[in-house]
Backbone as CSV, one residue per row, in Angstrom:
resi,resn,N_x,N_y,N_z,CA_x,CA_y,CA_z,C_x,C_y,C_z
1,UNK,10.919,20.472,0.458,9.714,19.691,0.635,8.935,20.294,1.797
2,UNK,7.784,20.339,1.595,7.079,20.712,2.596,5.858,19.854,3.351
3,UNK,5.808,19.275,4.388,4.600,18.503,4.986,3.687,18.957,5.586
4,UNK,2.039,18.464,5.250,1.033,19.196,5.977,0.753,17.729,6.504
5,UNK,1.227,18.293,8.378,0.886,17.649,9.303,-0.208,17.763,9.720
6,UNK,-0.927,16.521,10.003,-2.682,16.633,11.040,-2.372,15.551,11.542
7,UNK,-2.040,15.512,12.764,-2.026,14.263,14.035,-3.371,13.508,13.859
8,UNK,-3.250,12.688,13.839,-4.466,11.701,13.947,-5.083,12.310,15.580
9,UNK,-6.549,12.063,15.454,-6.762,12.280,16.920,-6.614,11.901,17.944
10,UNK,-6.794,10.540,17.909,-5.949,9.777,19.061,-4.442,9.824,19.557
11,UNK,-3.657,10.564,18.476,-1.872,10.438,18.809,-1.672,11.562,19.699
12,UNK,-0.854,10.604,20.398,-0.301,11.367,21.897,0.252,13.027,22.045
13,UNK,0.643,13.473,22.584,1.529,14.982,22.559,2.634,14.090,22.255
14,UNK,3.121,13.222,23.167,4.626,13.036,22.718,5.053,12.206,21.518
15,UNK,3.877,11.758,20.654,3.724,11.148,19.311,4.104,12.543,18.378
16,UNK,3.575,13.467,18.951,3.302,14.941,17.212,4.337,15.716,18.097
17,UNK,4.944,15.195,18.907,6.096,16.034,19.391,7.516,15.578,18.203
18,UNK,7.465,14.021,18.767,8.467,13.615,18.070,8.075,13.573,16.567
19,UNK,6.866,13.456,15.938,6.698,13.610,14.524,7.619,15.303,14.145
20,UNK,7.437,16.154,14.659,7.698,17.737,14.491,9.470,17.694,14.543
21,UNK,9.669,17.038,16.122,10.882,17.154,15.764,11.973,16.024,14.710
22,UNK,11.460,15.053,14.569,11.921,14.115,13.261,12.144,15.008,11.958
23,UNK,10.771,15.854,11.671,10.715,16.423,10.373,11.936,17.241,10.201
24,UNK,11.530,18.392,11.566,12.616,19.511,11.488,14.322,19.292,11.453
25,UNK,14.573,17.880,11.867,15.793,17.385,12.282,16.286,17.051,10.527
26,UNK,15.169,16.543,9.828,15.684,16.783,8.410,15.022,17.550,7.899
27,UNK,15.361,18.810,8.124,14.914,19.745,6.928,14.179,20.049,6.328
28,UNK,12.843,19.532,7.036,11.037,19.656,6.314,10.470,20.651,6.872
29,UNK,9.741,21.345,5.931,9.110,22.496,6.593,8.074,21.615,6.830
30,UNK,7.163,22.200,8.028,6.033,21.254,8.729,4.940,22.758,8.474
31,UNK,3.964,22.419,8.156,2.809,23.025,8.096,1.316,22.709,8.250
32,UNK,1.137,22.871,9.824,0.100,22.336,10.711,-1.577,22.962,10.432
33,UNK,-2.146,22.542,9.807,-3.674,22.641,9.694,-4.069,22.123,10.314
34,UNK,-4.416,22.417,11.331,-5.632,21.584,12.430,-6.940,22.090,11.957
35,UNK,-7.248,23.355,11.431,-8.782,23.905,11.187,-9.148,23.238,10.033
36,UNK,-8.496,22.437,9.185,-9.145,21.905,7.926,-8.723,20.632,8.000
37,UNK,-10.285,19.921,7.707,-10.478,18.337,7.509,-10.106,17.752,7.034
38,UNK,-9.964,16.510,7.051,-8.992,15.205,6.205,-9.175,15.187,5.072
39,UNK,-10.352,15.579,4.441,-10.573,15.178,2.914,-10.575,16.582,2.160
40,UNK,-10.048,17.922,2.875,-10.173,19.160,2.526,-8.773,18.978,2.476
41,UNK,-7.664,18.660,3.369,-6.469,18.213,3.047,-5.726,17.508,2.059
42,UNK,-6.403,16.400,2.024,-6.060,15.245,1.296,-5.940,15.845,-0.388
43,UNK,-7.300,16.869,-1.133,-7.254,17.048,-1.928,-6.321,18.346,-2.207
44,UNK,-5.483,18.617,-1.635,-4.617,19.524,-1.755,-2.958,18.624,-1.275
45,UNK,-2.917,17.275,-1.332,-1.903,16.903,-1.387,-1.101,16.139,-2.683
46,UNK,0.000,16.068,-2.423,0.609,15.053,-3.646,0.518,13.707,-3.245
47,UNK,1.104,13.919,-2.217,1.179,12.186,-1.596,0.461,11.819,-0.624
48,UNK,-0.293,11.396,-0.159,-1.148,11.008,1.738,-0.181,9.660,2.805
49,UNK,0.564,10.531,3.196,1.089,9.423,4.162,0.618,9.462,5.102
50,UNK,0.878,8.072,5.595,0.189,7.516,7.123,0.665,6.129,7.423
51,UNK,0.640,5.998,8.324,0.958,4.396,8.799,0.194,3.378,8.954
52,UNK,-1.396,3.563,9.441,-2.332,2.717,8.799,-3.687,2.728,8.668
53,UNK,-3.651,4.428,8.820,-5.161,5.350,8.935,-5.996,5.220,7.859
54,UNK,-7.585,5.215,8.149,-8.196,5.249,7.059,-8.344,6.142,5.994
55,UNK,-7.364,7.227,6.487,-7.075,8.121,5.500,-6.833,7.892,4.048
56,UNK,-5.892,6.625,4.026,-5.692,6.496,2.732,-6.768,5.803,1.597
57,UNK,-7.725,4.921,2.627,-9.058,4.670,2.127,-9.346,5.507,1.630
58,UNK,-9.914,7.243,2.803,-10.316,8.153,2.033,-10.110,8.644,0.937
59,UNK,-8.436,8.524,0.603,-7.689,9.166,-0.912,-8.530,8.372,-1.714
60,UNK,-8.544,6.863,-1.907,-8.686,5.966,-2.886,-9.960,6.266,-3.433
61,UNK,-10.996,6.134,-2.416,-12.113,6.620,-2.832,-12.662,8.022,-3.702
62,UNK,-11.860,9.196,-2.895,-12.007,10.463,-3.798,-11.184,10.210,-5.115
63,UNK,-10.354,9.431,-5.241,-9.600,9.384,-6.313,-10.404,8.516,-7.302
64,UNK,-11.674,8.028,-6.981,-12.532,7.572,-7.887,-12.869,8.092,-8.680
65,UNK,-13.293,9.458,-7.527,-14.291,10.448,-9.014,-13.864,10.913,-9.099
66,UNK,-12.074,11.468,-9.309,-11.538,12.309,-10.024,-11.014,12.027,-11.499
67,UNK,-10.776,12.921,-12.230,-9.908,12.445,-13.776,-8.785,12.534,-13.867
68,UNK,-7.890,13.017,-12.289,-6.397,12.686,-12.811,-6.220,12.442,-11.414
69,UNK,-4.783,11.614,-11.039,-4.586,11.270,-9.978,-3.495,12.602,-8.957
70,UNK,-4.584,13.250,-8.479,-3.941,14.056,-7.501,-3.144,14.311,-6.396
71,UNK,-3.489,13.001,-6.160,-2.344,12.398,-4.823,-2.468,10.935,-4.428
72,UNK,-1.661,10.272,-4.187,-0.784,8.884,-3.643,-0.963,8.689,-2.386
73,UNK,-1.490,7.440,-2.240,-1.349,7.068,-0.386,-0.267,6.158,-0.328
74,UNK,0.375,6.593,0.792,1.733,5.857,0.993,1.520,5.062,2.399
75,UNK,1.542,4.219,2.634,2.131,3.821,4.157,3.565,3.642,4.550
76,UNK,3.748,4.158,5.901,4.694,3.693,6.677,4.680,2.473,7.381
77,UNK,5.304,1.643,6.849,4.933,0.184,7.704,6.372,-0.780,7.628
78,UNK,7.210,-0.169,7.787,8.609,-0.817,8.106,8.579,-0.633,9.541
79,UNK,8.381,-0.282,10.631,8.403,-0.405,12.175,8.147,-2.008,12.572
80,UNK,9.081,-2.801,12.919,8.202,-4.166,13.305,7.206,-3.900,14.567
81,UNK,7.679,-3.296,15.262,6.436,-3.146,16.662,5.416,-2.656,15.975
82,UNK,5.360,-1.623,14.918,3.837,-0.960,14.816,3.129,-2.048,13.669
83,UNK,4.208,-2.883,12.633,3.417,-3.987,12.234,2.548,-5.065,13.312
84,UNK,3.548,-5.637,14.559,3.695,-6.568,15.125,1.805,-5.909,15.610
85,UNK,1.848,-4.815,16.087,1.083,-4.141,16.431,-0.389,-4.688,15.532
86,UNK,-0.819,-4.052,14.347,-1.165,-4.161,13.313,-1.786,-5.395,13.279
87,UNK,-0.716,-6.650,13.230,-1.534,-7.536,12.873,-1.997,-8.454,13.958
88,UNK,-1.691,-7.967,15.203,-3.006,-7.993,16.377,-3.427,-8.025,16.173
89,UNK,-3.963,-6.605,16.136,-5.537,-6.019,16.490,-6.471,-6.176,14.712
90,UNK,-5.413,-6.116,13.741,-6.706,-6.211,12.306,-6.782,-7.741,12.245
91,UNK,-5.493,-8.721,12.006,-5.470,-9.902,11.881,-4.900,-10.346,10.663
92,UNK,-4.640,-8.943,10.208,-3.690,-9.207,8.797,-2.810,-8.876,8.379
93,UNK,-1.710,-9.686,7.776,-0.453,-9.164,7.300,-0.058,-7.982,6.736
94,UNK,-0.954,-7.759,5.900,-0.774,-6.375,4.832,-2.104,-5.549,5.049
95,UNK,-1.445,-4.265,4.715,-2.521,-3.548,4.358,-3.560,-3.379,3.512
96,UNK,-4.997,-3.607,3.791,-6.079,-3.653,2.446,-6.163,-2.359,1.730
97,UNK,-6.138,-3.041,0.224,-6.083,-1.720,-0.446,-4.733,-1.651,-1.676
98,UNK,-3.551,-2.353,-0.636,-2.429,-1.881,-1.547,-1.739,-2.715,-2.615
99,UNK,-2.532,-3.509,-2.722,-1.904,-4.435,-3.556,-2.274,-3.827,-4.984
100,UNK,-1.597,-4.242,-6.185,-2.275,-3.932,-7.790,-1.365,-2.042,-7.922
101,UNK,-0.674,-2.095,-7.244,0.094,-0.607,-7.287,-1.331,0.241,-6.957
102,UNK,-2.166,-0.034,-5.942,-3.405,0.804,-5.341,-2.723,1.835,-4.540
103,UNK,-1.845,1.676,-3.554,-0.715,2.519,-3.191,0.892,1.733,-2.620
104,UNK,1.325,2.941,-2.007,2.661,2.393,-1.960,2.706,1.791,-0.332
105,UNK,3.825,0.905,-0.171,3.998,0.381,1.249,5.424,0.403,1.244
106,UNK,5.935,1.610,2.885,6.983,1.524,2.909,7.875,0.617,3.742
107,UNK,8.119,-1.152,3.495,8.073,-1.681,3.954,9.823,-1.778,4.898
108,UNK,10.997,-0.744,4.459,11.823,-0.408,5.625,12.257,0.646,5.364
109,UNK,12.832,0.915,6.247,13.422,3.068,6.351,14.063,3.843,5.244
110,UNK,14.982,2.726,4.640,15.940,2.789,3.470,15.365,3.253,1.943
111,UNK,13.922,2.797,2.083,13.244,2.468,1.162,12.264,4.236,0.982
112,UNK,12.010,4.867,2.155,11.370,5.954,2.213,11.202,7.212,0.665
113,UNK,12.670,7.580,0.815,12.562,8.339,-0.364,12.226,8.026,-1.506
114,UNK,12.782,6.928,-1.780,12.394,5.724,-2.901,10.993,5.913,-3.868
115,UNK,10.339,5.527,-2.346,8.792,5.496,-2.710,8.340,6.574,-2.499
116,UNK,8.704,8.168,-2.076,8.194,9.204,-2.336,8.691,9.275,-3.776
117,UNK,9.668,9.087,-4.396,10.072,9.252,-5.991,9.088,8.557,-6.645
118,UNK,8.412,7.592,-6.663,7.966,6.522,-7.290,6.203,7.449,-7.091
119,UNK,5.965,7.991,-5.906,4.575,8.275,-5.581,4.609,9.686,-6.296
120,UNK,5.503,10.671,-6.560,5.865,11.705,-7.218,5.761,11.143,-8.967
121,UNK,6.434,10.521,-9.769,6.351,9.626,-10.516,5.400,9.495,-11.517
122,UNK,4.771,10.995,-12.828,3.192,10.861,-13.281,2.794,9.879,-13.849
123,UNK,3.993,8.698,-14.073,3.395,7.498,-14.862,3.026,6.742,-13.434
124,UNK,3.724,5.953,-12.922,3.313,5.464,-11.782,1.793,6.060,-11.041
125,UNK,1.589,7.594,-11.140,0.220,8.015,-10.572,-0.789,7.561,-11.479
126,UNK,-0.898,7.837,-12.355,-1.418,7.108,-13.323,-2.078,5.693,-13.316
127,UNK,-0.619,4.673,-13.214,-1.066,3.177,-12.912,-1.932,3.601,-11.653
128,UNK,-1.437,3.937,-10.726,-1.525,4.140,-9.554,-3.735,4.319,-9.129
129,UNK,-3.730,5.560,-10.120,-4.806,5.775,-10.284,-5.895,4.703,-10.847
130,UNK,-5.516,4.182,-12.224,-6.659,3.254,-12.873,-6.464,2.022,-11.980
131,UNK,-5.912,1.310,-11.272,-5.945,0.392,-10.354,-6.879,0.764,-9.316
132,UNK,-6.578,2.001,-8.386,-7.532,1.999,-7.618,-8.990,2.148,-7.911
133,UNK,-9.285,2.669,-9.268,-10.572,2.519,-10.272,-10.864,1.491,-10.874
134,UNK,-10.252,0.618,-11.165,-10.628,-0.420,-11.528,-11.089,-1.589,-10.623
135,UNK,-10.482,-1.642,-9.202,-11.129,-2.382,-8.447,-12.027,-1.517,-7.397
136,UNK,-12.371,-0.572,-7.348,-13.402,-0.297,-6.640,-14.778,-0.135,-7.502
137,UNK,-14.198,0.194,-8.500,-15.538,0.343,-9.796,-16.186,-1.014,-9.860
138,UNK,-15.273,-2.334,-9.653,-15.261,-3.301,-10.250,-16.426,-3.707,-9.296
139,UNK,-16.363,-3.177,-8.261,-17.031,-3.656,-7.094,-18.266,-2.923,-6.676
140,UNK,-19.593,-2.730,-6.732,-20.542,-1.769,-6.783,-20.430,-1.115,-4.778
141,UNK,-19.813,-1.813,-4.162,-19.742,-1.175,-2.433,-18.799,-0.742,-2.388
142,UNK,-17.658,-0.720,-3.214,-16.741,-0.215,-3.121,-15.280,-0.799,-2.375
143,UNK,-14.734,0.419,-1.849,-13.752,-0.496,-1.247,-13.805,-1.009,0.460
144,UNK,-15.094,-0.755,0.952,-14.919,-1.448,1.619,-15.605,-2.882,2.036
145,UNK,-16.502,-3.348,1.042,-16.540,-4.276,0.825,-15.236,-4.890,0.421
146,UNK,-14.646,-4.669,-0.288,-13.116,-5.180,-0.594,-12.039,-5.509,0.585
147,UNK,-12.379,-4.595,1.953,-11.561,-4.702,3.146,-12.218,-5.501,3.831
148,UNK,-13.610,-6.131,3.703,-13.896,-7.021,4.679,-13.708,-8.221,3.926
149,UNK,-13.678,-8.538,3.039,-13.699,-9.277,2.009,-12.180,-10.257,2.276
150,UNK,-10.942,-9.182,2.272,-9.747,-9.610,3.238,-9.601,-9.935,4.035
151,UNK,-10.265,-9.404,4.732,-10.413,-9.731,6.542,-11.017,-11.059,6.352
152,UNK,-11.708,-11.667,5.999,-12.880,-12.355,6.198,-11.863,-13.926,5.561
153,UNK,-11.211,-13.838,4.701,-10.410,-14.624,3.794,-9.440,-15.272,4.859
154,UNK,-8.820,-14.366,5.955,-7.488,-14.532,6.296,-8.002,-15.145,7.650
155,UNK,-7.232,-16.680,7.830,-7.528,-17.678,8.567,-7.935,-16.928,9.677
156,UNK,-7.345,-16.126,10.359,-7.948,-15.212,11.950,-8.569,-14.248,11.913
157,UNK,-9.101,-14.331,10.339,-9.921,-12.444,10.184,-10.971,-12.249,11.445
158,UNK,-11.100,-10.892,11.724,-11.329,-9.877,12.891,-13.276,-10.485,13.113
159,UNK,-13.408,-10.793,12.469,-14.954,-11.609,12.211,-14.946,-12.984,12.780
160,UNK,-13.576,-13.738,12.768,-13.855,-15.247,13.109,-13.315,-15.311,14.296
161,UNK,-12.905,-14.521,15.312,-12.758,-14.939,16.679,-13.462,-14.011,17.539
């Protein structure tokens, strides 16, 4: 397996330190593009993991106007601190977006490979795909009208305090 790492910009040295050495500790080749952009990336991946970047927005959306599903957004979100985290600062339990098999949520550690099998998976990409087309199509703003739309629903959304 091979991973194309791009640190979010804000993550620390000792964040993409320990991302590098996690990988290498199991056996992933790591392959660092810093000169090419998120969505120049993205379309050269299978899967888009992240923990709760708008990256995977970005997939969903390019995966609109494509005709086959090229790659999967996955989250990492089994950490309770980086949930606990999470639903601070957004105000919501889950991630917008993933419900309807829109993407995957890896909700504990055990579960990881699992859902890279499942995001690998051409039937699952598939569902995977006409879900995230069907509700952003469904919706003429797309999906992020759909994320405030959540926010806005959920008794403490980021709008009502």
């Amino acid at each position: 397996m091979k991973i194309i790492y791009k640190p979010h910009p804000k993550e620390s040295n000792e964040s993409v330190k320990w991302v590098r050495n996690f990988l290498a500790v199991n056996g992933v080749e790591i392959c660092q593009k810093a000169d090419f952009g998120p969505l120049d990336l993205l379309v050269a991946t299978d899967l888009a993991v992240s923990l709760f970047s708008t990256v995977g927005y970005d997939l969903q959306n390019l995966l609109v106007h494509s005709s086959s599903p090229f790659s999967i957004p996955i989250y990492l979100f089994h950490n309770p601190d980086c949930r606990k985290w999470f639903k601070h600062y957004c105000k919501l339990d889950t991630i917008p977006m993933t419900e309807n098999d829109m993407a995957l949520v890896v909700d504990s550690p055990d579960k990881l490979f699992q859902m890279v099998n499942i995001g690998l998976d051409p039937t699952f990409r598939v569902k995977c795909h006409q879900s995230i087309i069907k509700t952003i199509k469904s919706n003429e703003k797309g999906s992020p009208e759909n994320i405030i739309k959540m926010t806005i629903a959920t008794d403490q959304g980021c709008f009502l305090n």
